[in-house]
Each structure stands twice: as C-alpha cells, then as structure tokens.
VODRENSE-62838 format. One line per field, with one value per residue: residue in three letters; residue number from 1; z, y, x of N, C-alpha, C, O, CB in turn. Coordinates in pm, whole numbers, padded with zeros to 5 digits, always signed. Atoms other than C-alpha are relative to their C-alpha. Last residue first. Glycine has a CB too. Layout:
! residues N
resn = [ALA;...]
resi = [NUM;...]
nw = [Z;...]
nv = [Y;...]
nu = [X;...]
caw = [Z;...]
cav = [Y;...]
cau = [X;...]
cw = [Z;...]
cv = [Y;...]
cu = [X;...]
ow = [Z;...]
ov = [Y;...]
ou = [X;...]
cbw = [Z;...]
cbv = [Y;...]
cbu = [X;...]
! end
This chain:
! residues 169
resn = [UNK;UNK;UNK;UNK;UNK;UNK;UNK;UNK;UNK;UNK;UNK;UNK;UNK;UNK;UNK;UNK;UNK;UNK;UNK;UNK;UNK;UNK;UNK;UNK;UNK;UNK;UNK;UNK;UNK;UNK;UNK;UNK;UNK;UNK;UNK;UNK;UNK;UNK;UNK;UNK;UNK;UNK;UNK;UNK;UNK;UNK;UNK;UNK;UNK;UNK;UNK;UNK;UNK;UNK;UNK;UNK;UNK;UNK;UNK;UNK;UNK;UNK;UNK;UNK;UNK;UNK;UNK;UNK;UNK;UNK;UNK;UNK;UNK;UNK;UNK;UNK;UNK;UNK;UNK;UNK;UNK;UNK;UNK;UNK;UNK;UNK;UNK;UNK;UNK;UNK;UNK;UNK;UNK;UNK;UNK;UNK;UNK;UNK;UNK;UNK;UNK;UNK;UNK;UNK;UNK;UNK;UNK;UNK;UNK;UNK;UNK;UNK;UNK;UNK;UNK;UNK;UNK;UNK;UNK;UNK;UNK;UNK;UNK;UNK;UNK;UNK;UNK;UNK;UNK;UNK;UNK;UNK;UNK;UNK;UNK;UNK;UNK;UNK;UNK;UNK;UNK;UNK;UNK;UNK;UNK;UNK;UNK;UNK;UNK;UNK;UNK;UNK;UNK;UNK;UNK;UNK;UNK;UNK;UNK;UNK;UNK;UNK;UNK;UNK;UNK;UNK;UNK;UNK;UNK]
resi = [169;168;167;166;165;164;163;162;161;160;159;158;157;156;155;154;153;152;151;150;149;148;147;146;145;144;143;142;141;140;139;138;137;136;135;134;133;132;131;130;129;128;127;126;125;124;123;122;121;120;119;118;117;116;115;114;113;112;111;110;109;108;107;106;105;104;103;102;101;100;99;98;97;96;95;94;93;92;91;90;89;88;87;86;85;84;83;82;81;80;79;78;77;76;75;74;73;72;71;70;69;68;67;66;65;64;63;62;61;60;59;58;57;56;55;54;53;52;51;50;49;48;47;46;45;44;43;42;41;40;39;38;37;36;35;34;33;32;31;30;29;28;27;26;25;24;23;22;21;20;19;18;17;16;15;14;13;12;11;10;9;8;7;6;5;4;3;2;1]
nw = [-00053;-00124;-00049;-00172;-00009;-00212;-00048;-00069;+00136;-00016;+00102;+00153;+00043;+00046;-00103;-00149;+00016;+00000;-00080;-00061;+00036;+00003;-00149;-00053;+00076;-00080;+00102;+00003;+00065;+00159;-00002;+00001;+00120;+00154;+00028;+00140;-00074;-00027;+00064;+00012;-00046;-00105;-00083;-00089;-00051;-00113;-00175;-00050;-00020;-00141;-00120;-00021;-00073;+00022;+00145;+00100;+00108;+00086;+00114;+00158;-00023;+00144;+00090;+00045;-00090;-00162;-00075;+00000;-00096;-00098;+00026;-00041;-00129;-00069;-00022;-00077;-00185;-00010;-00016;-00134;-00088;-00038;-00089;-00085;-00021;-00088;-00139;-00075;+00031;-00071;-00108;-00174;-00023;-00031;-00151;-00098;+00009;-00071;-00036;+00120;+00132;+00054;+00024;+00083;+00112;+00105;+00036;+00133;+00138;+00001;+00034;+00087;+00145;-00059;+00134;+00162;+00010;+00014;+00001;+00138;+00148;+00009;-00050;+00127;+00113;-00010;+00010;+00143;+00064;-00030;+00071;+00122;+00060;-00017;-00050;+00070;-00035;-00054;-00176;-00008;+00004;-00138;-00092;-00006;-00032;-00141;-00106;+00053;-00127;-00126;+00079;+00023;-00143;-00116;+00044;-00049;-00066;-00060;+00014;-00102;-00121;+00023;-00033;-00183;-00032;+00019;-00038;-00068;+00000]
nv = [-00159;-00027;-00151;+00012;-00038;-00070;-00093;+00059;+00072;+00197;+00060;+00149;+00182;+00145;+00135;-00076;-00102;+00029;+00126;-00067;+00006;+00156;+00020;-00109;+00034;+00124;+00013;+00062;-00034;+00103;+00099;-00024;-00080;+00103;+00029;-00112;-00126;+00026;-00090;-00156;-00084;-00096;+00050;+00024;-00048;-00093;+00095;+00006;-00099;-00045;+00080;-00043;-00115;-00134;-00046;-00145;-00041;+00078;+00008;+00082;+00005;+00024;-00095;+00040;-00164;+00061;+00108;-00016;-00139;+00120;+00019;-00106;+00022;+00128;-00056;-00130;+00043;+00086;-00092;-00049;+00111;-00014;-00085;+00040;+00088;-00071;-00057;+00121;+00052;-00071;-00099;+00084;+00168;-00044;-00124;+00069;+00067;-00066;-00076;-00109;+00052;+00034;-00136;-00026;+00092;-00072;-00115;+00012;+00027;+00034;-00118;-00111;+00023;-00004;-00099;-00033;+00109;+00033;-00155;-00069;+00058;+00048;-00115;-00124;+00131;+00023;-00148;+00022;+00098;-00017;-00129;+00010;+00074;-00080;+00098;-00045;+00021;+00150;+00092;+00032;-00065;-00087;+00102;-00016;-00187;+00000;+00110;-00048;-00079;+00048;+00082;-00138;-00060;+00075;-00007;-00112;+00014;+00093;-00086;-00090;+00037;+00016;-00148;-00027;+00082;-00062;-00096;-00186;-00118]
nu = [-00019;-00168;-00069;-00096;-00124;-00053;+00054;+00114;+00037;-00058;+00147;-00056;+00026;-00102;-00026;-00060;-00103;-00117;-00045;-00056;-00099;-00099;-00040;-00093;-00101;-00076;-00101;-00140;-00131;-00026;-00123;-00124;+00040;-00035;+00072;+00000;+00135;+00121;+00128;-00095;+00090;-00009;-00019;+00106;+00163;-00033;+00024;+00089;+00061;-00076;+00035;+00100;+00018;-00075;-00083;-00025;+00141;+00066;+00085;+00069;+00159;+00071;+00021;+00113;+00072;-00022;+00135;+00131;+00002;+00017;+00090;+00106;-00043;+00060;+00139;+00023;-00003;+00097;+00146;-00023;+00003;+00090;+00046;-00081;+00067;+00118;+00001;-00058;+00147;+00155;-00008;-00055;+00093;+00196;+00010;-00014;+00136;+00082;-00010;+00101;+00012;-00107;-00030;+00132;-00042;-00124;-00025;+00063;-00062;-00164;-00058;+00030;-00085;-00183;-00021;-00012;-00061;-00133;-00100;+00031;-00016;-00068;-00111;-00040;-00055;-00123;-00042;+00048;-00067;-00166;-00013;-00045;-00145;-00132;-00143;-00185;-00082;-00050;+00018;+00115;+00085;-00023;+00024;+00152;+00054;-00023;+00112;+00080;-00011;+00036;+00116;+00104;-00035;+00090;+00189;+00089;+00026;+00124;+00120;-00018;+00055;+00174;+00065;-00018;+00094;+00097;+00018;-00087;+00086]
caw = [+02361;+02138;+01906;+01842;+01497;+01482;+01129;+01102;+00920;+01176;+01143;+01364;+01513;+01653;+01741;+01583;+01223;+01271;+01484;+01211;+00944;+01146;+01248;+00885;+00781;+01085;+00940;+01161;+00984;+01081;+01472;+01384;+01286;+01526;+01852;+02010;+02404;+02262;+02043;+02210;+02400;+02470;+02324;+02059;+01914;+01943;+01819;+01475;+01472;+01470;+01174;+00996;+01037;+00803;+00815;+01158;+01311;+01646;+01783;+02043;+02338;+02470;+02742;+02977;+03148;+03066;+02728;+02702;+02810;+02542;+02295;+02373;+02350;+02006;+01931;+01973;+01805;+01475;+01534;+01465;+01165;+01042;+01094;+00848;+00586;+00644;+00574;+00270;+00101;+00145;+00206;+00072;-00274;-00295;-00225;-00502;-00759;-00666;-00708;-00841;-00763;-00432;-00314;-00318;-00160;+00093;+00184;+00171;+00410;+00725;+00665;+00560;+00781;+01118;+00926;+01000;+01356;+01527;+01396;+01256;+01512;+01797;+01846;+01661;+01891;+02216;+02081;+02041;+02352;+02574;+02387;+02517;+02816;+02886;+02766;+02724;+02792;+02476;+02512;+02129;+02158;+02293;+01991;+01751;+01867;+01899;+01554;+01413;+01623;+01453;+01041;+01180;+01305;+00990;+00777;+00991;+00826;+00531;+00544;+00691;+00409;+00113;+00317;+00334;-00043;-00073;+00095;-00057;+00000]
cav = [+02821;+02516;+02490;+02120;+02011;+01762;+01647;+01289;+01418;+01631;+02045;+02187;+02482;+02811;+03134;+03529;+03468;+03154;+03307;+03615;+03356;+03178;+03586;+03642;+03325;+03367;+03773;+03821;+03951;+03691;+03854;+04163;+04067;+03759;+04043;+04041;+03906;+03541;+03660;+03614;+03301;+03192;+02835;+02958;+03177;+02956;+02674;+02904;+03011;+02651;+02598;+02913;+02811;+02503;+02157;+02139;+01845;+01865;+02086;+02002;+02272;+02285;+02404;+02088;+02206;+01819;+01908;+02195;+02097;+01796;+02128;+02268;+01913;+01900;+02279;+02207;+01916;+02046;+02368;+02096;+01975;+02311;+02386;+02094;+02165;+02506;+02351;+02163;+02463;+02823;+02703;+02351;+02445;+02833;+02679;+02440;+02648;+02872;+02549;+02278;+02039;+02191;+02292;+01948;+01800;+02082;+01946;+01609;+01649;+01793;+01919;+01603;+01411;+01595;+01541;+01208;+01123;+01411;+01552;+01222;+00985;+01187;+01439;+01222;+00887;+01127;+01263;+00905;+00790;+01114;+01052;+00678;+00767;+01011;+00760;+00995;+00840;+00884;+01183;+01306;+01504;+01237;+01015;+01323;+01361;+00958;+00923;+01222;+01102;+00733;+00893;+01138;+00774;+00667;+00926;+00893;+00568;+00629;+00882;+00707;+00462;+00746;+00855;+00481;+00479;+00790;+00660;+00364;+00000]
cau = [-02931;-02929;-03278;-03344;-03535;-03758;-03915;-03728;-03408;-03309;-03352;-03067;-03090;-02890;-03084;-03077;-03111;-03331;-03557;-03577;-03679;-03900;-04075;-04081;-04231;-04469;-04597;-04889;-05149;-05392;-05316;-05528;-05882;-05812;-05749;-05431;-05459;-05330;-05081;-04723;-04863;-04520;-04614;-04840;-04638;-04335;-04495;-04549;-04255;-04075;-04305;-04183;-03840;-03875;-03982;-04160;-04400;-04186;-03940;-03709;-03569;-03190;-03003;-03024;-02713;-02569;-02717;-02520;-02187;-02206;-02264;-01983;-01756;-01960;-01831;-01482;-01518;-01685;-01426;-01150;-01299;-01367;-01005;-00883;-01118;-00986;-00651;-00750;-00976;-00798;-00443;-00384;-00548;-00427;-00078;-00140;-00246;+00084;+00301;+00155;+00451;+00606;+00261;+00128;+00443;+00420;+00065;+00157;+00424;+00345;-00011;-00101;+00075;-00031;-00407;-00353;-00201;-00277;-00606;-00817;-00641;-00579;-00835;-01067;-00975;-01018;-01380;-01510;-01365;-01491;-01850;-01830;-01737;-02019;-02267;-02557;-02916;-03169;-03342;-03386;-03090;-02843;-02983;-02895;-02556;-02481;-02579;-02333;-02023;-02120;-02111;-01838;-01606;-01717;-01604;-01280;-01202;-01249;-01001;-00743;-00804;-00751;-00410;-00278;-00390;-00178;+00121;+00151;+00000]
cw = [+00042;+00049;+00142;-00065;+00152;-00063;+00107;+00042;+00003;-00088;+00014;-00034;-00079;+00017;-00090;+00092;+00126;-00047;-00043;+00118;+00129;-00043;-00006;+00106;+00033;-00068;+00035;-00125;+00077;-00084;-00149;+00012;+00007;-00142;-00122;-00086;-00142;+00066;+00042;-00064;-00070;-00022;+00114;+00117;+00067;+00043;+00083;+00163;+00011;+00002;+00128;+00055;+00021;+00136;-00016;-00122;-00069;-00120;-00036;-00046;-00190;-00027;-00143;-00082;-00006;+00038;+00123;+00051;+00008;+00129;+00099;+00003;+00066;+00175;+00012;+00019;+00111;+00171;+00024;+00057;+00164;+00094;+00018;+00138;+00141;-00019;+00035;+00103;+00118;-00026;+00036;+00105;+00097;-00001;-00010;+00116;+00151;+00039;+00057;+00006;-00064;-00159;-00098;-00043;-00150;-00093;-00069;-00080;-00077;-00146;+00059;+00021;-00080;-00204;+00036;-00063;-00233;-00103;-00012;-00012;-00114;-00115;-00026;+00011;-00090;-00144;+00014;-00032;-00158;-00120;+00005;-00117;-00089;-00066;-00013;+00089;-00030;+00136;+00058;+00160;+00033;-00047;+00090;+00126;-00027;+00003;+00127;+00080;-00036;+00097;+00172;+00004;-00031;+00119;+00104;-00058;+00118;+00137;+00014;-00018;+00152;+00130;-00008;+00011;+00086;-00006;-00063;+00042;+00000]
cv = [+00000;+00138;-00044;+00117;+00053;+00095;+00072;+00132;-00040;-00067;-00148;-00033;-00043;-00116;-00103;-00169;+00013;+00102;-00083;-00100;+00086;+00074;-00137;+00005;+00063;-00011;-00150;-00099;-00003;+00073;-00099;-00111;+00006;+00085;-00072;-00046;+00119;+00156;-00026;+00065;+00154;+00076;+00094;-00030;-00046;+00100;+00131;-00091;+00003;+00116;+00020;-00121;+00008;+00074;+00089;-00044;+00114;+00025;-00114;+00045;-00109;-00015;-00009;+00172;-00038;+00143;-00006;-00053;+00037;+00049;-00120;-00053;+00142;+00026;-00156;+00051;+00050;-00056;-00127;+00085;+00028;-00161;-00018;+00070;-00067;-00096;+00095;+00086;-00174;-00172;+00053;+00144;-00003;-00101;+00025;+00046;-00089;-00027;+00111;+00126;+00106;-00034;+00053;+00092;+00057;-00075;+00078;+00123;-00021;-00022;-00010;+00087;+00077;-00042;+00102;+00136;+00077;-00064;-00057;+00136;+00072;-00061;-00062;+00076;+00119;-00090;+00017;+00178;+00061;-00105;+00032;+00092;-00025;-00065;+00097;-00092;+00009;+00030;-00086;-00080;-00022;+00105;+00105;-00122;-00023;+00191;+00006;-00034;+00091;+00150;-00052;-00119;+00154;-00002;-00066;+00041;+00079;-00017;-00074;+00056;+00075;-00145;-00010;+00120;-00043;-00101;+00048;+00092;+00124]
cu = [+00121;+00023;+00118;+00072;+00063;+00074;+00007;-00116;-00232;-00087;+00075;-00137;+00032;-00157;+00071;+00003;+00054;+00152;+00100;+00048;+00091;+00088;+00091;+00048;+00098;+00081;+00088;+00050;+00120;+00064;-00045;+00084;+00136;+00040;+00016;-00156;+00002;-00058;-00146;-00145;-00028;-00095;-00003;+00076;-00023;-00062;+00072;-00051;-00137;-00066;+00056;-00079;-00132;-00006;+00077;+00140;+00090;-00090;-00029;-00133;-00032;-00139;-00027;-00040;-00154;-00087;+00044;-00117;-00140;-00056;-00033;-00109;-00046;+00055;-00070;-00147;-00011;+00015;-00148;-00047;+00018;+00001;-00103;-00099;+00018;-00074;-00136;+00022;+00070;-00120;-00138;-00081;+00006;-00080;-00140;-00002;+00030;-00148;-00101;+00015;-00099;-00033;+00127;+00052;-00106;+00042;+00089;-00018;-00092;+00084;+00135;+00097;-00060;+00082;+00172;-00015;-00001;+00069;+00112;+00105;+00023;+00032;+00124;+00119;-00046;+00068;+00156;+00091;+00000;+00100;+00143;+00042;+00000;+00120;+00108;+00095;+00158;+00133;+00026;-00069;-00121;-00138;-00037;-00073;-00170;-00041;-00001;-00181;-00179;+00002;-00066;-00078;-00090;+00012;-00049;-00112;-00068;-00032;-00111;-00138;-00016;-00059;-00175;-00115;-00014;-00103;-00140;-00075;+00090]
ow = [+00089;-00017;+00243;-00152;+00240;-00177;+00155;+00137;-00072;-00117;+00020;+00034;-00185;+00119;-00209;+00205;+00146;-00085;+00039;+00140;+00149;+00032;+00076;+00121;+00049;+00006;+00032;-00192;+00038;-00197;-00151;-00073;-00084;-00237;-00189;-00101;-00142;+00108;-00022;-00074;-00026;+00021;+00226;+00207;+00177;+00161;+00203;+00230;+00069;+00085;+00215;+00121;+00132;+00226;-00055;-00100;-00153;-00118;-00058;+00029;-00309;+00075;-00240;-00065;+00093;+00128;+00197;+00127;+00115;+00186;+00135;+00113;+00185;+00256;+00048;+00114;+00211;+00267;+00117;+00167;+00256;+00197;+00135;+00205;+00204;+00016;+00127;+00137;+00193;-00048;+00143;+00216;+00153;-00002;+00057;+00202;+00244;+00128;+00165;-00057;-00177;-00243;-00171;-00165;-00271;-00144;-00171;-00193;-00178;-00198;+00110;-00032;-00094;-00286;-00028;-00180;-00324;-00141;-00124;-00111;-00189;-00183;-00042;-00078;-00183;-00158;-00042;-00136;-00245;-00164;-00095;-00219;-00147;-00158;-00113;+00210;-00076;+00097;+00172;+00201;+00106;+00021;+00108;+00195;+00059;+00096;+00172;+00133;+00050;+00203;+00193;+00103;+00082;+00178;+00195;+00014;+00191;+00173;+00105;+00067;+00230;+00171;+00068;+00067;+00106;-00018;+00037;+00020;+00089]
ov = [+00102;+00229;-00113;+00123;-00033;+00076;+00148;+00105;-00032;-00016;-00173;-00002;-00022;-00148;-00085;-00168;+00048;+00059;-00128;-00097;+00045;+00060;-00142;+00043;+00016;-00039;-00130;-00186;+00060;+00030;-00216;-00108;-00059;+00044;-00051;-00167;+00242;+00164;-00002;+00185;+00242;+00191;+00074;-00011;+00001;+00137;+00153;-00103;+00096;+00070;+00056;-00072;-00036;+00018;+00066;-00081;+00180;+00115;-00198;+00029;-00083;-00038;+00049;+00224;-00030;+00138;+00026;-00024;+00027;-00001;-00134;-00019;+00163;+00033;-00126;+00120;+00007;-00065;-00111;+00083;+00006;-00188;+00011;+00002;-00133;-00066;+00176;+00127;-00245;-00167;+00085;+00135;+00001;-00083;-00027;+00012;-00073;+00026;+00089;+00196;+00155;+00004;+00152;+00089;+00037;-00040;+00143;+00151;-00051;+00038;+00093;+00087;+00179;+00018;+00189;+00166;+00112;-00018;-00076;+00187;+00073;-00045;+00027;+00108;+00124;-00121;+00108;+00225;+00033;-00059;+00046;+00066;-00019;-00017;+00110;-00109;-00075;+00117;-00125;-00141;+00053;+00075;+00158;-00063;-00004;+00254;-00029;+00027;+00158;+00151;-00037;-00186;+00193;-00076;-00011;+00099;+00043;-00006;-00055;+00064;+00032;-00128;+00024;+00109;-00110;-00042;+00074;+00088;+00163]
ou = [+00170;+00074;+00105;+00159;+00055;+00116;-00076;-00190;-00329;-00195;+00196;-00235;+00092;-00220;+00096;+00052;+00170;+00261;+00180;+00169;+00205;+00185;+00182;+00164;+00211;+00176;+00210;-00004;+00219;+00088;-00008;+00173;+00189;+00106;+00118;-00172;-00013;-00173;-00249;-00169;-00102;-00085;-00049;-00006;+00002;-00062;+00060;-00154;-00193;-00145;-00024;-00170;-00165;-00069;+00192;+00255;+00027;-00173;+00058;-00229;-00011;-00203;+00022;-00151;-00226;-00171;-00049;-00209;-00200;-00152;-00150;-00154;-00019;-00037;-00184;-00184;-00069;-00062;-00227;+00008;-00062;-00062;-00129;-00176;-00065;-00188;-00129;-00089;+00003;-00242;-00188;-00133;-00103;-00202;-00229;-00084;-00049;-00215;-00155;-00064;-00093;+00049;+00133;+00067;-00099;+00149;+00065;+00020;-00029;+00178;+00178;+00208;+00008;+00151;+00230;+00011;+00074;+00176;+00160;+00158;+00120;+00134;+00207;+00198;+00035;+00187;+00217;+00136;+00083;+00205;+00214;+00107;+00108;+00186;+00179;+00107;+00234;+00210;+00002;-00168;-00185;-00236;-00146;-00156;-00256;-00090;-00110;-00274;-00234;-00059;-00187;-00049;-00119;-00068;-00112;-00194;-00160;-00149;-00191;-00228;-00101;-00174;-00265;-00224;-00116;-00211;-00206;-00196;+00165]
cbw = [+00119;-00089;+00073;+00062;-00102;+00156;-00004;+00144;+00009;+00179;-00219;+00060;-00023;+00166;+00066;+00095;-00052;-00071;+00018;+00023;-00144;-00102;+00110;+00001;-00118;+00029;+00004;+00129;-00053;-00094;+00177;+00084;-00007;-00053;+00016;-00136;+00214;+00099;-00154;-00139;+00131;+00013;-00025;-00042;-00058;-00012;+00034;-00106;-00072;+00010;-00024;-00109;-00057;-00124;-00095;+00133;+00092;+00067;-00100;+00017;+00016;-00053;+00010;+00142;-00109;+00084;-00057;-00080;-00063;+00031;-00126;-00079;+00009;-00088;-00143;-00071;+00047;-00126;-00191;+00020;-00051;-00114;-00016;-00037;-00098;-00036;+00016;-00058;-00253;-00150;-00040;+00037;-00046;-00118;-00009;-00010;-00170;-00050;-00061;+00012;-00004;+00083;+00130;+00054;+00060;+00062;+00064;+00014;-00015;+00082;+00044;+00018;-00070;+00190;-00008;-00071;+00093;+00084;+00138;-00005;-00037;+00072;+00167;-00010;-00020;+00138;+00117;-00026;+00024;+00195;+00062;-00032;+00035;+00150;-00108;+00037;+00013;-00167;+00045;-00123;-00077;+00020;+00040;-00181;-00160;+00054;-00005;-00140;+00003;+00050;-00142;-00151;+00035;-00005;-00156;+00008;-00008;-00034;-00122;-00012;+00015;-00224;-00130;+00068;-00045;-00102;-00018;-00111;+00124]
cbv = [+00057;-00028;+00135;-00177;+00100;-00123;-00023;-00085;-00204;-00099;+00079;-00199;-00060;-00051;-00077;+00164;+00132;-00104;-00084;+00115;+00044;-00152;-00018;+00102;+00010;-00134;+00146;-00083;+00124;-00052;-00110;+00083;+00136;-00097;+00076;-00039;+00117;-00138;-00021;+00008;+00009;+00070;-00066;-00109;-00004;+00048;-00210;-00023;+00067;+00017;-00122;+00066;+00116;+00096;+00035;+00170;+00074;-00058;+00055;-00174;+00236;-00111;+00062;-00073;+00197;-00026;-00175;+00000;+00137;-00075;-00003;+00113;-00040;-00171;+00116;+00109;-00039;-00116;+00113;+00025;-00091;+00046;+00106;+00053;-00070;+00145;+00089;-00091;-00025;+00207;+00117;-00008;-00147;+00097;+00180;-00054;-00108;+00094;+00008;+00000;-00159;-00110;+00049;+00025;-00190;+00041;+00031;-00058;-00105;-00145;+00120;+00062;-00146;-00219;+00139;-00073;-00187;-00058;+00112;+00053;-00063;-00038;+00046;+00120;-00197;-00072;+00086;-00024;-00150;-00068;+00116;-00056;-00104;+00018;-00151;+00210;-00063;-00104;-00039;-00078;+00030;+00097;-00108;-00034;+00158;-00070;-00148;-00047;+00127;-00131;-00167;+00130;+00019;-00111;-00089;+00103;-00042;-00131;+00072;+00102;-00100;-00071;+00126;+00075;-00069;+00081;+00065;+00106;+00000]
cbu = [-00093;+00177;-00162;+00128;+00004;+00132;-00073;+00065;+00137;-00026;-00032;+00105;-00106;+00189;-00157;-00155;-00048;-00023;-00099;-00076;-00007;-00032;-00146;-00038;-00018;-00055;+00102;+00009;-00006;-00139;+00007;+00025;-00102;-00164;-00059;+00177;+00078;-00004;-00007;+00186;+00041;+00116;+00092;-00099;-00114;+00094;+00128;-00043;+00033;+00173;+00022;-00043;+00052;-00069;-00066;+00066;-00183;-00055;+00042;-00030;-00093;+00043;+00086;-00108;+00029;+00210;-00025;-00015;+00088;+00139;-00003;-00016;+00165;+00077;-00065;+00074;+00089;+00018;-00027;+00089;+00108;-00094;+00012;+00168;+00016;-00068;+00137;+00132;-00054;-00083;+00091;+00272;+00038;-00087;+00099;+00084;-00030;+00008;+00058;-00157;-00055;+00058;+00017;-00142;-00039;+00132;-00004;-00125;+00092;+00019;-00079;-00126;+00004;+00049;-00181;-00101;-00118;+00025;+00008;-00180;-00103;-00009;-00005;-00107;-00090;+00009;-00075;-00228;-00076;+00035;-00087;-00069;+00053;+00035;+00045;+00068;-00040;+00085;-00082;-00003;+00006;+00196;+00115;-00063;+00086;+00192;+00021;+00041;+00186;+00116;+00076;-00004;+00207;-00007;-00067;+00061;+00062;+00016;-00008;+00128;+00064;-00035;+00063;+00200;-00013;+00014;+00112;+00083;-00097]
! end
C-alpha cells in the first residue's frame, strides 16, 4: 500500500467515526441516555487519530508535496480549502464538547412536526402566548415566515431528518 492509499483509508475511516459522532448527537438530543465515556472515547480517537495522527501528515508532508509540484495552484489548494477543511474539523469538536456541556445544562428545546423556520414560529407563538390578548382581525397579519426567518437569524438549530429540529441556547 503507498502513501496515498494509506491517506484514502485514513479517510475512510474517519467518515465513519463522523457517520457514529453524528448518531450519537442526535440520539443524545432526542433523550436517549448519554454515555459520557463513550463521547470522551469518540472525541479522544478524533483528536488523535483524525487531527494528530492524519491530518499531522497532511499538513506535514503532503501538503508541501502538493505545493512543491503545483506550485501557486497548489498553495491556494492547501491554504484556502485543505486547511480550512482541516479547521472546520476541529471547530466540529470544539463545538460537540460545547454542545455535550449543554445538554448536561439541559439548554436545549425540540421541535416537532416542523420543516422550516416558519413551523418553529409558529410553536413559538403559541407556546409563549405572544398573540393570545391580540385580537383575530389583527393577529392573521402576523408575518410567521418572517418571524421563522428572524428566529433563525438570531438562534442556533438543527432540522433532523425525522421532522424535529433542536434549538441550542
């Protein structure tokens, strides 16, 4: 095996290490029981594997092997699209081991039944009430598309495959 079919298994292999840190995030959301240790395991074998181990080689030597042959194409390859592939990875963890934080706070709220923004705006009407002392003539020009879109301008969710989505305060 050489070096770059080392590199393309590496990679496989961390897909599927995302593909399981992915399943275990929505689970935890939906209420299932968090296995601390297994999150710590899964988060110590990225930090190590996917950062140290492989993208260490990359941007050790593949990188300047890249740069070396394609020169300035190459640099503007490694620099604005392989190393910030790099960074978002390490931001993904950084913001999972925020987000672990969270739930343990219990700073989160699930949506059901919604597609877009403007479903989430409409449970949030009704939940906080925001138009029950407005008369009907007046609250059927409320604007809900406008109010989803402004909810998701100013809050963090996720939409999940299954119609939920999970605001993160």
């Amino acid at each position: 095996m050489n070096a770059i079919e080392l590199m393309n298994e590496e990679h496989k292999n961390i897909l599927r290490i995302i593909k399981v840190v992915r399943k275990v995030c929505f689970n935890i959301m939906k209420g299932t029981e968090i296995n601390y240790k297994d999150l710590e395991d899964i988060i110590e074998f990225i930090r190590n594997y996917a950062d140290s181990h492989h993208h260490k080689k990359e941007e050790d030597i593949l990188f300047n092997r890249i740069t070396e042959n394609l020169g300035q194409l190459g640099e503007k390859l490694v620099k604005h699209g392989m190393l910030v592939e790099h960074d978002y990875g390490r931001l993904y963890i950084s913001n999972l081991v925020e987000a672990i934080e969270k739930v343990n706070n219990g700073d989160y709220r699930i949506y059901s039944d919604c597609d877009d923004m403007t479903d989430i705006a409409y449970q949030v009407v009704e939940e906080c009430e925001y138009l029950n002392n407005v008369p009907n003539n007046v609250a059927r020009y409320f604007d809900y598309e406008e109010f989803g879109r402004d909810l998701g301008i100013e809050g963090t969710y996720i939409f999940l495959d299954n119609n939920e989505a999970i605001e993160v305060f």
